[in-house]
C-alpha positions in Angstrom: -29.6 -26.6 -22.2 -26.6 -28.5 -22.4 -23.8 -27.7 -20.8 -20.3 -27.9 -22.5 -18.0 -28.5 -19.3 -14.8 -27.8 -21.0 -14.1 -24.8 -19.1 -13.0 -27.0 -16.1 -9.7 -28.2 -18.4 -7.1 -26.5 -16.3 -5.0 -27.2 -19.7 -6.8 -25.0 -21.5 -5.9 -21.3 -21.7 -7.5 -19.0 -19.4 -9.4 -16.9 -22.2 -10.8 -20.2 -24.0 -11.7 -21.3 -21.0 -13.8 -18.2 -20.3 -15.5 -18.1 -23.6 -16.8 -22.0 -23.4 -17.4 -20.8 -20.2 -20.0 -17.9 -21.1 -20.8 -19.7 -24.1 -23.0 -22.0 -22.0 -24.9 -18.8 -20.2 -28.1 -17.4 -21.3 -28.1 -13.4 -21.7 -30.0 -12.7 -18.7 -26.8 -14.2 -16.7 -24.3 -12.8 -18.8 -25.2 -9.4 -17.6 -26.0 -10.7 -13.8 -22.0 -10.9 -13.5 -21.6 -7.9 -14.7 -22.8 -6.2 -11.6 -19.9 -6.0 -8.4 -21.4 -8.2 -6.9 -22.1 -11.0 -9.5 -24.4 -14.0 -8.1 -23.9 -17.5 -8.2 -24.9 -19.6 -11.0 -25.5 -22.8 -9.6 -26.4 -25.2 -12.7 -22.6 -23.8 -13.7 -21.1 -24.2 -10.4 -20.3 -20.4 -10.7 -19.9 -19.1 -7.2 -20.9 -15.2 -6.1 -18.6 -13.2 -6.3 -17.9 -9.4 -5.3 -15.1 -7.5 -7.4 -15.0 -4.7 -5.1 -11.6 -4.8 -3.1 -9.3 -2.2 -1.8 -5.9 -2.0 -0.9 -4.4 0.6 -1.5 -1.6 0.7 1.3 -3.1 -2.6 2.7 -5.9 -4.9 2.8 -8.8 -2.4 3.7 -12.0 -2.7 5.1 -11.4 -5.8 5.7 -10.9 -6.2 9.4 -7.1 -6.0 10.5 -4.4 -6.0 8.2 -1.2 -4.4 8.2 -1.1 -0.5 7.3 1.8 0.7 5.5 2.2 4.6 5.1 -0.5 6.4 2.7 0.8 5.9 -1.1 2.0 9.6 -1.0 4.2 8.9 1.4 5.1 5.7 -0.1 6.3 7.7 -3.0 8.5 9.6 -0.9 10.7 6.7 -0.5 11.8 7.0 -4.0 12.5 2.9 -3.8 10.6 0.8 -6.1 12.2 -2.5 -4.6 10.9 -1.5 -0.9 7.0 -0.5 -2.5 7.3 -4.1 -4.4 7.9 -5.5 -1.0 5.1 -3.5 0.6 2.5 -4.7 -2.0 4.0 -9.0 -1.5 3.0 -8.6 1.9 -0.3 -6.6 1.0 -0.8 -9.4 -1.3 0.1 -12.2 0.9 -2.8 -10.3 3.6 -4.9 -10.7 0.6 -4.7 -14.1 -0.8 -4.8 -15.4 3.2 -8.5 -13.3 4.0 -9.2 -14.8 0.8 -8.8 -17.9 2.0 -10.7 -17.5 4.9 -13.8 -16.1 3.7 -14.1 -19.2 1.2 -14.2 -21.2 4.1 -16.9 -19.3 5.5 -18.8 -18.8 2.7 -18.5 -15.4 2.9 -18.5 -13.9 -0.7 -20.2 -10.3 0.4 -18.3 -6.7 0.3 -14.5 -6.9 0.4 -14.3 -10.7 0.3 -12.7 -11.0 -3.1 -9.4 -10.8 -5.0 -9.7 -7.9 -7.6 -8.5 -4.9 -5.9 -9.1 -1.6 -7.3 -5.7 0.3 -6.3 -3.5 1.9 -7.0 -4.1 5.5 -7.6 -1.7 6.8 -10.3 -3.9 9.8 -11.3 -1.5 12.8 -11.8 -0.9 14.9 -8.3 -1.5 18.4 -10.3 -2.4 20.5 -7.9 -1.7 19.9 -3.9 -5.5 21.1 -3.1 -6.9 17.6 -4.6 -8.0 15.4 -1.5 -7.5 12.3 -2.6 -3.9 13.3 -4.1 -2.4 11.2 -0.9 -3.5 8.5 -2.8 -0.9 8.6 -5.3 2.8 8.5 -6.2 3.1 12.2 -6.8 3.2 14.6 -9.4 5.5 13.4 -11.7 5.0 11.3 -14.5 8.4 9.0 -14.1 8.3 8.4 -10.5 4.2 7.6 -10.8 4.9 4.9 -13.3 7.9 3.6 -11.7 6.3 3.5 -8.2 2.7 2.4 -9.7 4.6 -1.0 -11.6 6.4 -2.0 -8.4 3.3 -1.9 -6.9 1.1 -3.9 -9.5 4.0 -6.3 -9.8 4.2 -7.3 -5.9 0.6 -7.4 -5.9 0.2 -9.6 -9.3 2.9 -11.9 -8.3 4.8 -13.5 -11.2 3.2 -17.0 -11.2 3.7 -18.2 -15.1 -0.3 -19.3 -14.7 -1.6 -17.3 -12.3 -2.7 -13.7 -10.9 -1.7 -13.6 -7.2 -4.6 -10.6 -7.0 -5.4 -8.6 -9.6 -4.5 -5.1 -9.5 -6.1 -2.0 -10.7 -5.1 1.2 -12.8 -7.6 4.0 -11.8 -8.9 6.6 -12.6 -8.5 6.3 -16.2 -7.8 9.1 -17.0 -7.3 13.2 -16.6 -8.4 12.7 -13.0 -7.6 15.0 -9.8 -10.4 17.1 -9.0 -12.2 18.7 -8.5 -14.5 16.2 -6.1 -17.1 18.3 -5.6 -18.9 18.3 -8.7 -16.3 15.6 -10.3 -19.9 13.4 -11.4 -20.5 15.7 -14.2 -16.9 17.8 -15.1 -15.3 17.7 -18.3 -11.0 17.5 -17.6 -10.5 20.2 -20.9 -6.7 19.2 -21.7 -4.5 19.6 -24.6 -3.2 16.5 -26.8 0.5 17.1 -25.9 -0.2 17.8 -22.3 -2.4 14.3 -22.5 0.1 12.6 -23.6 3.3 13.8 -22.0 1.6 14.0 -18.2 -1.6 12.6 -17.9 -1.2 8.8 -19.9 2.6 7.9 -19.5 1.6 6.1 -16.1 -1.4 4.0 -17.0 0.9 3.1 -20.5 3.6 1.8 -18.4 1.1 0.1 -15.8 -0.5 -2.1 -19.0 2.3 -2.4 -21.6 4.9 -3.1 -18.6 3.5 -4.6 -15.2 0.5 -6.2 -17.5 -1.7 -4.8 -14.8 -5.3 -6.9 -14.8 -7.4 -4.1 -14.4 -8.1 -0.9 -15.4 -11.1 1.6 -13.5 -12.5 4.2 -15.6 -12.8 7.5 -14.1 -15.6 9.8 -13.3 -15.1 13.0 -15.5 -15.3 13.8 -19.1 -12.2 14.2 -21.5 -12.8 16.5 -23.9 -16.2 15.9 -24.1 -16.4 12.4 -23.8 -17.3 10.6 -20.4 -14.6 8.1 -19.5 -16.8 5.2 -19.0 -17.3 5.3 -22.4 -14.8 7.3 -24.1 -14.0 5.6 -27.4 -11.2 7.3 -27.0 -10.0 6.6 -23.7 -11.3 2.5 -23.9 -11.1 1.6 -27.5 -8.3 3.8 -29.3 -5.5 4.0 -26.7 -6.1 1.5 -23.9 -6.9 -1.3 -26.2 -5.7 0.2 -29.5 -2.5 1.6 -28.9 -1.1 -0.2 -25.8 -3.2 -3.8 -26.2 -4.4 -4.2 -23.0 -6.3 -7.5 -22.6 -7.7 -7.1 -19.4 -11.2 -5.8 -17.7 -11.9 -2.3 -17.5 -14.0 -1.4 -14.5 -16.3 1.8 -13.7 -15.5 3.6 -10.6 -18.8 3.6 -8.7 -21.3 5.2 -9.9 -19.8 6.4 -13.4 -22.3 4.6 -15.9 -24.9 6.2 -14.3 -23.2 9.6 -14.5 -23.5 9.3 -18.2 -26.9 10.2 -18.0 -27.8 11.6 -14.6 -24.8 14.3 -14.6 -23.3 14.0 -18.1 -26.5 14.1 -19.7 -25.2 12.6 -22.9 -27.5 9.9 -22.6 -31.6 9.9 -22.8 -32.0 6.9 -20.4 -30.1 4.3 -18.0 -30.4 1.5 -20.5 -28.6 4.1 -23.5 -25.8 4.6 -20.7 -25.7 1.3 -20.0 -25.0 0.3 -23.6 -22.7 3.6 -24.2 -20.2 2.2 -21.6 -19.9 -2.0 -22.8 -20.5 -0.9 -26.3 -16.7 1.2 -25.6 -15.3 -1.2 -23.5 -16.7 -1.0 -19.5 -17.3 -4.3 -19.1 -18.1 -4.1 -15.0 -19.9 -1.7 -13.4 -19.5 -0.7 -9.8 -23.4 0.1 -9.7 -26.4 -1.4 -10.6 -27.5 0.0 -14.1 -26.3 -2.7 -16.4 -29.2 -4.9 -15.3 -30.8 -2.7 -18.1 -28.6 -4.4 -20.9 -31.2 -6.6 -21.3 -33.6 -3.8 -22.5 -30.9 -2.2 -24.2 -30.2 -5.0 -26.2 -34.2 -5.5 -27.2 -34.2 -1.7 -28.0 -30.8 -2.2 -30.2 -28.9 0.0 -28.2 -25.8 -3.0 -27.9 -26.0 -6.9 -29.1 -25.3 -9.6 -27.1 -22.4 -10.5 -28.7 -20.6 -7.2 -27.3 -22.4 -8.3 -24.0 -20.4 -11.7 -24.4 -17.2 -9.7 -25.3 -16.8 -8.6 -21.7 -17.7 -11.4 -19.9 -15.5 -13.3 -21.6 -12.7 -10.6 -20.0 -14.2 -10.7 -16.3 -14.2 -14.8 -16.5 -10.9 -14.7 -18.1 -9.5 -12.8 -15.0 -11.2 -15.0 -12.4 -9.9 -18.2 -14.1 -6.5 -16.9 -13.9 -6.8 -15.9 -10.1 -7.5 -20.2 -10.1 -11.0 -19.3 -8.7 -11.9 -22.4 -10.8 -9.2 -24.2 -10.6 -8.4 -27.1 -7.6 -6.8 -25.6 -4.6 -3.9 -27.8 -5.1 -2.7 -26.5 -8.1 -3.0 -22.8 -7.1 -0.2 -21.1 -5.0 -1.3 -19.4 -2.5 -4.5 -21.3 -1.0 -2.7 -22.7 2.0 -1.6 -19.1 3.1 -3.4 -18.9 6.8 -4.6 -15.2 8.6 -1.1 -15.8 10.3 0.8 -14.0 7.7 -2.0 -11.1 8.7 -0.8 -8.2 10.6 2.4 -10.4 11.3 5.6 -9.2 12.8 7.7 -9.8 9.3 5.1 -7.9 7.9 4.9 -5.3 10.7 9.1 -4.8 10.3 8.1 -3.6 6.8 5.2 -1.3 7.7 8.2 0.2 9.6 11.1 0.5 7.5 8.7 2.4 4.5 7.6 4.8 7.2 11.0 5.7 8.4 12.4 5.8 4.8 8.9 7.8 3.9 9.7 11.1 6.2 11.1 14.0 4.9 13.0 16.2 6.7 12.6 19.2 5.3 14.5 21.5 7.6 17.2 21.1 10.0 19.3 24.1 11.5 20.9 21.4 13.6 18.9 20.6 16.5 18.4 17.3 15.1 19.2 14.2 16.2 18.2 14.6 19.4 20.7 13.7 21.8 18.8 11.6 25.0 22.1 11.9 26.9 21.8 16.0 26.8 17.8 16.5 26.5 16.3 15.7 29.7 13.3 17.1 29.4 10.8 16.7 25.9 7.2 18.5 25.3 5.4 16.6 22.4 2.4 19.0 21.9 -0.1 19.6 19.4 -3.5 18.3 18.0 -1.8 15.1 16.0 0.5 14.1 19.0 -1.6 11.2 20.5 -3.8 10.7 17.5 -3.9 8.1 15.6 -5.8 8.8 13.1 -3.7 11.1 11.4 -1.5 8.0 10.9 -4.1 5.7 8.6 -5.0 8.3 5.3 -7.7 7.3 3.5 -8.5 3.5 2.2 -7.1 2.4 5.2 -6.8 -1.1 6.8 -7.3 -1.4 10.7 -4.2 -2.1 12.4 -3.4 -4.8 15.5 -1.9 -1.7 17.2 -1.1 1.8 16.1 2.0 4.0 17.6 1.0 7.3 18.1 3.6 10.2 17.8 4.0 10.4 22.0 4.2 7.2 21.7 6.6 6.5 19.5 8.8 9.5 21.3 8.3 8.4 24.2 9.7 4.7 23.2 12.6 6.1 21.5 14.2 8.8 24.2 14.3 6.5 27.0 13.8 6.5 30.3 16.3 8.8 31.3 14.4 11.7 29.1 11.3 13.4 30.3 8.3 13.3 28.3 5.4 15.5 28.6 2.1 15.9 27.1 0.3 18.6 25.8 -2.8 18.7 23.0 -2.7 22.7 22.5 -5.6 23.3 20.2 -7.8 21.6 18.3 -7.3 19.9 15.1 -10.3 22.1 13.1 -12.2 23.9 16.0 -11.9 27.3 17.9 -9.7 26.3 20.8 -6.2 27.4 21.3 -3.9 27.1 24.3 -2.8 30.5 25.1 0.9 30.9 25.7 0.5 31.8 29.6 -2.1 28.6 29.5 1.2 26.7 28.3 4.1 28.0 30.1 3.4 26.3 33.6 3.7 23.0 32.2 6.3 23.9 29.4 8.7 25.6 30.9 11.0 22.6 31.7 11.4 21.6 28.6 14.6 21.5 26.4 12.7 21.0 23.1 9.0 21.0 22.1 8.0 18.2 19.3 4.9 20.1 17.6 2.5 17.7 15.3 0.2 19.2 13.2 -1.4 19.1 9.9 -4.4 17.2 8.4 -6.4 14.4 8.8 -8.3 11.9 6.1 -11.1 13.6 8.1 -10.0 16.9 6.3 -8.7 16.0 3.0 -9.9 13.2 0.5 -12.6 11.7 -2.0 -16.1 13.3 -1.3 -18.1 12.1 0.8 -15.5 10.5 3.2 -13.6 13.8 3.8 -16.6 15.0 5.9 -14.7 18.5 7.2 -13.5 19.3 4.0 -14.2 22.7 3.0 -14.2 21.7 -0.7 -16.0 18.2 -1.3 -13.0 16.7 0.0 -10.6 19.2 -1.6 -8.7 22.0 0.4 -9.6 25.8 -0.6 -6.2 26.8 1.3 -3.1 24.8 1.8 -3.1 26.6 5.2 -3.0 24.7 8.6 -6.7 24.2 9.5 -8.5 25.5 12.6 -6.5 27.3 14.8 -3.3 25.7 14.5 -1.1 28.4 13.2 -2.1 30.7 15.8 -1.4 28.0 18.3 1.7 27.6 17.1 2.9 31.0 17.1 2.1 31.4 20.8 4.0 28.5 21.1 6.8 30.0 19.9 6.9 33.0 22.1 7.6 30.0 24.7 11.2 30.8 23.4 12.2 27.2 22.8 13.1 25.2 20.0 10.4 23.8 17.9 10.7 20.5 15.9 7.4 20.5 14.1 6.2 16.9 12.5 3.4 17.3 10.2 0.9 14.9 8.8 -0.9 15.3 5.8 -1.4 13.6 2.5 -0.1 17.2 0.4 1.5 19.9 0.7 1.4 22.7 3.6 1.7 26.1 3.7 5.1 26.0 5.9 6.6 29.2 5.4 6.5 30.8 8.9 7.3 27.6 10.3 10.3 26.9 8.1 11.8 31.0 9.1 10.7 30.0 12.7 10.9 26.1 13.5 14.6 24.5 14.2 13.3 21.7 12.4 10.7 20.8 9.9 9.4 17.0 9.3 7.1 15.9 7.0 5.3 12.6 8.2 2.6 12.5 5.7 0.3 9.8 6.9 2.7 7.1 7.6 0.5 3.8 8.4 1.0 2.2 11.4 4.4 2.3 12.8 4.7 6.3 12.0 4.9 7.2 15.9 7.9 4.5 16.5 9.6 6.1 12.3 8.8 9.3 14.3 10.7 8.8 17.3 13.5 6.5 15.1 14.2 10.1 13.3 13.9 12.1 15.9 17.0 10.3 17.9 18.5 9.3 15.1 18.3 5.5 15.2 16.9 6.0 11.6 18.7 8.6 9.3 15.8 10.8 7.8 16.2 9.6 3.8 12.4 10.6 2.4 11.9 13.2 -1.0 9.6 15.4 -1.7 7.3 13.5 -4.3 5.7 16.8 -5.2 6.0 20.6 -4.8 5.5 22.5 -1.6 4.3 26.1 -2.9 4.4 29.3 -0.7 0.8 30.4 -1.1 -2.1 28.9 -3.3 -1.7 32.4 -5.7 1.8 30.6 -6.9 -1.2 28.0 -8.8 -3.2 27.9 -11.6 -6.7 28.0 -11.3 -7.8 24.3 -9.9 -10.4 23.7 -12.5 -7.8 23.7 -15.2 -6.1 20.9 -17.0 -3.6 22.9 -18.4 0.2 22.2 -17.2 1.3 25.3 -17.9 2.3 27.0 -14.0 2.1 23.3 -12.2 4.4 21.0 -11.1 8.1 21.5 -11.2 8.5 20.3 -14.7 6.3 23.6 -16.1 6.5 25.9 -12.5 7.0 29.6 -12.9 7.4 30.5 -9.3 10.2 29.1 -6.6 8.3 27.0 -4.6 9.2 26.7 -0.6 10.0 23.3 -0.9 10.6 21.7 -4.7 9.8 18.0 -5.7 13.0 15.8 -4.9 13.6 17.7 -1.8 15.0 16.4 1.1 18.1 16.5 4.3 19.6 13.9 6.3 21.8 13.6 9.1 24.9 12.9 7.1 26.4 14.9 3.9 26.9 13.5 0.4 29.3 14.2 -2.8 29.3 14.1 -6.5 32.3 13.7 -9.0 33.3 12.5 -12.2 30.5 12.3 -14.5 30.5 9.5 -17.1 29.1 9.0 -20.2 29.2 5.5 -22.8 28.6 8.2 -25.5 28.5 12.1 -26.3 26.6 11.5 -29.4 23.5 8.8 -29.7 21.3 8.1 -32.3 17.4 6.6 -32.2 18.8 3.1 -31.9 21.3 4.0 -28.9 20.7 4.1 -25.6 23.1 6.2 -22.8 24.5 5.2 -20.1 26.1 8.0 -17.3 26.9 7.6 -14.3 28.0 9.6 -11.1 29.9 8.6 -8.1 28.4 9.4 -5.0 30.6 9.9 -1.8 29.0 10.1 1.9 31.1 12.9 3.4 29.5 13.1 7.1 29.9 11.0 10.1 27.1 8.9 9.8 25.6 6.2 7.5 23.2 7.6 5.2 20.6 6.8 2.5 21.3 9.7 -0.5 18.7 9.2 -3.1 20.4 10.2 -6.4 18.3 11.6 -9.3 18.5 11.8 -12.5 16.9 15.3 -15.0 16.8 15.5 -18.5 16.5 18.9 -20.4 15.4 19.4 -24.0 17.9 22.2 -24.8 17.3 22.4 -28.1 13.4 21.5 -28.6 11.6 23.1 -31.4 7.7 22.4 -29.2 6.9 23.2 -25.8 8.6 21.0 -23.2 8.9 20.2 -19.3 11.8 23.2 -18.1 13.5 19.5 -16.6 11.9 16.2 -15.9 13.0 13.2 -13.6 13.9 10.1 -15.5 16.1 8.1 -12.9 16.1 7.7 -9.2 18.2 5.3 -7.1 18.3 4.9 -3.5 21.7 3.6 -2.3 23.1 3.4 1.8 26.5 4.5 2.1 28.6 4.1 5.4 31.3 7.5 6.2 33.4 8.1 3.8 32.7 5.2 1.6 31.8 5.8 -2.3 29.6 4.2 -5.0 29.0 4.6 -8.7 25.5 5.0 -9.5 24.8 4.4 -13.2 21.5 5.3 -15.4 20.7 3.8 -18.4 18.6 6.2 -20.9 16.6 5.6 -23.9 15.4 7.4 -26.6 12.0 7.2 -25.9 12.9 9.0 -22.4 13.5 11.9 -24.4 10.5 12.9 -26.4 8.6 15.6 -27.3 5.0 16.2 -28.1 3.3 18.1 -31.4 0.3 20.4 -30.7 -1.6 17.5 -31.7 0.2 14.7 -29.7 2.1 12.8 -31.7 5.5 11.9 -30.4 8.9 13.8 -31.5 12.6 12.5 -31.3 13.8 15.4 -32.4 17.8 15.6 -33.1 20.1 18.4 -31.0 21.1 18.7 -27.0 20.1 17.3 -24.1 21.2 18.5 -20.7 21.7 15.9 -18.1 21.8 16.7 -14.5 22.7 13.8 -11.6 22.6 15.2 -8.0 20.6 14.6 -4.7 17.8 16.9 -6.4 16.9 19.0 -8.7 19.9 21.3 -10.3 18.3 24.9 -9.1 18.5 23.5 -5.9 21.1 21.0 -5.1 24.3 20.3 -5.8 24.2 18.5 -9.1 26.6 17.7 -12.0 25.4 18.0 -15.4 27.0 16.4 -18.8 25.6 17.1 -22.4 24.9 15.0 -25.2 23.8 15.0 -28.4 21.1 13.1 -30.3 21.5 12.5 -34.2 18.0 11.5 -35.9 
């Protein structure tokens, strides 16, 4: 067979190098690269290659690599510019492993440059495990975080893909994980199409992300692996995406084994290409070549989607000379580096949210003399990494990172308490003797990956991976409240990748702290906020409820009752919430225009004045209210954020532009409505039930 070598003309564009490319392959090795872990073929001088990558908040599983805080917690910054910083070092960490392995030969498990993050399934309920994986539960803030994050990863090389990122799980995705193999995600058109899609839309049509991982679940009926829906209609019909789409591991098969919409592996197999899977994290698409004999699927449809996997590889320069690709000559000294470790840093300190202060903090390390950092996370690191994790040169626990930051002329003693899931609990007399000194008691608590995430990995889960309770696990409320009769003040940090039952500890804690699971320097952001050497400046990115009866039943895909935008119930803590160490103001409220039409867009803006004694980041957000709508709508929903630092007593304006489209409605049957009448704007620090926020009106002529 001939071989038409055109596809080595670096002139050429990527995708017509990819179809002389395939062009030149028989069938059976078409569908060999088709597999994760495609094999070389050699009389093409097509190396191995394994698509399977992770890096979700780092390089993972991948030896060491920096860890930045759990995308959760990244979210809780509320600063795209900082996450597209965190993912150009995450990519840099990439590209330079990369670089390595090649050297070594090594093209097995994690060796590549198609990584399948980030997570920007909807956070609809805080039971869902693997919800620390993404940017919240908002809509706005998941597509504004997720396109910062696909653009530092992508790079914005005018040839090529620094490392190809990926959307997933595409789509109506968030438990539950036990079981998630064969559930159908029943959800309404409008509630599709106003909550669920808006992210992965803005992910293709804006950050042109490479990728996009199908999830595990039905839609309506229809597995997403192959939902002709889901592949052909809207990802490809609607929004044009160009890239590859990608099972998540396992899927195909699920069309069959737990789906049972398919009589046998081969059917599955040629359910999913025929709609538009063109890799499968699995091995059943080696039966495409009986599917094709059997006219389940024809090889030119087979061709179709290696044509898309080569097209990405070509334009990561995989077959291009070194020379001409940036990138190659990064070495594993940008790895785990100390420009890279300054970053890892600065996200966790701007991820915490304090959540409560009556006061106590900043500590003072000229007035406390004496500090007892207690509790089952306190000198465990763990409950800094989350899930998808990296492995870090060095990890600062909590006591650590206290222990660093009050100095030596501050007293710091140890104390685990209680277990993190098991029986045992300090009594209060057990505690006392060694206590009793102490000025303040730093309490850390909460969860572990261990406890929450995806199925399987979350091995002490007592849901798959989900959480039946948003209680503290094991005994660690009790311990706690025999803490408390101790009679000193409590500063509780607690880890965890969701929401917390907090409610005796915010009537009873002087302080309240939420860490999340803040990657590797979380011990030394800890200790930072605790002092003050870092003014606490993390948002809520989701709600905090007071008890799991506020929620709608988990299996349901129905917004109604979830999430701020559609709540019923006052929530402990809402989305957006979060206190400093210094005091901000709002005044005069500006609009470009009090009346808009379809081809306008608005601009207001607010000026924002720090009031304390202290310089402070205020994160100032932006709600919109339908006030006039004629179809169901969100009660509010965010549609600007901007972080800014302002020094005592100095001032900023902080302006928003909106458009039309950032004000639609949906029909029963999910078409989009710009529908004429009022909209309520509200600018504050959060949302208007709950901070202090000015609102302006304007009105929309269609």
């Amino acid at each position: 067979m001939k071989v038409d070598k055109r596809y080595w003309d670096v002139a050429r564009a990527p995708r017509e190098r990819a179809r002389i490319l395939v062009g030149n392959m028989t069938l059976a090795e078409k569908i060999g690269q088709m597999g994760h872990q495609a094999p070389a073929i050699a009389r093409l001088k097509v190396p191995a290659y394994t698509w399977w990558n992770e890096c979700l908040h780092g390089v993972a599983r991948a030896g060491l690599a920096t860890v930045f805080p759990q995308s959760i917690g990244c979210a809780a910054t509320f600063d795209t510019a900082l996450e597209k910083r965190v993912t150009t070092a995450v990519s840099d960490e990439a590209r330079a492993k990369y670089n390595a392995f090649v050297k070594k030969g090594n093209t097995g498990l994690y060796s590549g440059l198609t990584f399948w993050s980030p997570n920007i399934n909807i956070f609809r309920d805080p039971r869902w495990g693997r919800g620390q994986e993404t940017f919240g539960e908002d809509p706005y803030l998941t597509a504004r975080m997720g396109v910062a994050y696909v653009k530092g990863l992508q790079g914005n090389h005018r040839k090529y893909v620094k490392v190809s990122a990926c959307a997933k799980h595409y789509a109506v995705h968030s438990g539950p994980e036990m079981g998630r193999g064969a559930f159908d995600s029943v959800v309404g058109q409008r509630d599709l199409r106003e909550t669920y899609l808006p992210a992965f839309q803005a992910l293709v049509e804006e950050a042109k992300v490479e990728s996009v991982m199908s999830a595990y679940n039905r839609v309506n009926g229809e597995a997403c692996s192959c939902s002709p829906t889901l592949l052909e209609k809207i990802l490809r019909g609607e929004w044009g995406f160009e890239g590859h789409v990608v099972s998540d591991c396992g899927a195909v098969e699920n069309i069959k084994n737990e789906h049972k919409l398919a009589a046998t592996e081969c059917e599955a197999a040629a359910m999913a290409v025929n709609a538009g899977c063109d890799l499968c994290c699995g091995g059943i698409y080696e039966t495409l070549v009986s599917a094709v004999m059997k006219g389940h699927i024809t090889e030119e449809t087979i061709t179709r989607s290696v044509e898309r996997l080569f097209t990405t590889r070509i334009r990561l320069g995989l077959f291009d000379p070194p020379k001409d690709v940036p990138w190659t000559t990064l070495g594993l000294d940008v790895v785990a580096s100390a420009k890279h470790r300054a970053i890892a840093l600065e996200a966790a300190e701007k991820s915490i949210v304090l959540l409560k202060n009556d006061g106590i903090l900043p500590l003072d390390n000229a007035k406390v003399k004496s500090i007892g950092v207690v509790g089952p996370l306190a000198n465990d690191a763990t409950c800094l990494l989350g899930n998808y994790n990296g492995f870090a040169v060095g990890e600062t626990t909590y006591r650590s990172g206290i222990v660093g930051a009050a100095g030596a002329s501050v007293s710091v003693a140890y104390m685990k308490g209680c277990d993190l899931i098991g029986d045992f609990a300090m009594s209060p007399d057990m505690m006392r003797w060694q206590l009793s000194p102490c000025d303040v008691l730093v309490a850390c608590v909460g969860n572990t990956a261990d406890i929450e995430g995806e199925a399987g990995d979350a091995y002490n889960a007592d849901a798959g991976g989900d959480r039946r309770s948003l209680k503290l696990p094991g005994q660690q409320q009790v311990w706690l409240e025999g803490l408390a009769t101790l009679g000193k003040p409590i500063v509780l940090v607690v880890s965890g990748g969701s929401a917390i039952d907090l409610s005796w500890a915010h009537e009873h804690c002087a302080a309240v702290l939420m860490a999340w699971y803040p990657g590797e320097a979380g011990g030394e952001a800890v200790g930072n906020i605790l002092f003050g050497k870092a003014n606490p400046s993390g948002r809520c990115p989701m709600t905090f409820p007071k008890s799991t009866d506020d929620l709608p039943e988990f299996a349901s895909y129905a917004m109604k009752g979830r999430t701020y935008r559609y709540a019923e119930r006052e929530p402990l803590y809402p989305f957006g919430h979060g206190l400093g160490y210094t005091t901000f103001a709002y005044s005069a409220i500006k609009l470009n225009k009090k009346t808009f039409t379809a081809r306008d867009t608005i601009e207001v803006s607010v000026e924002v004045k720090n009031t304390g004694k202290r310089t402070g980041d205020e994160v100032v957000q932006l709600y919109v209210t339908d006030v006039e709508a004629s179809v169901p709508v969100p009660k509010l929903h965010l549609e600007g954020f901007q972080r800014v630092t302002l020094k005592p007593r100095q001032k900023q304006r902080v302006t928003f532009t909106l458009t039309p489209s950032q004000l639609l409605a949906y029909r029963d049957d999910g078409t989009p409505l710009l529908e004429p009448g009022l909209f309520r704007l509200s600018l504050g620090g959060g949302q208007p039930s709950f901070a202090k926020t000015l609102t302006a009106t304007v009105k929309l002529l269609v």
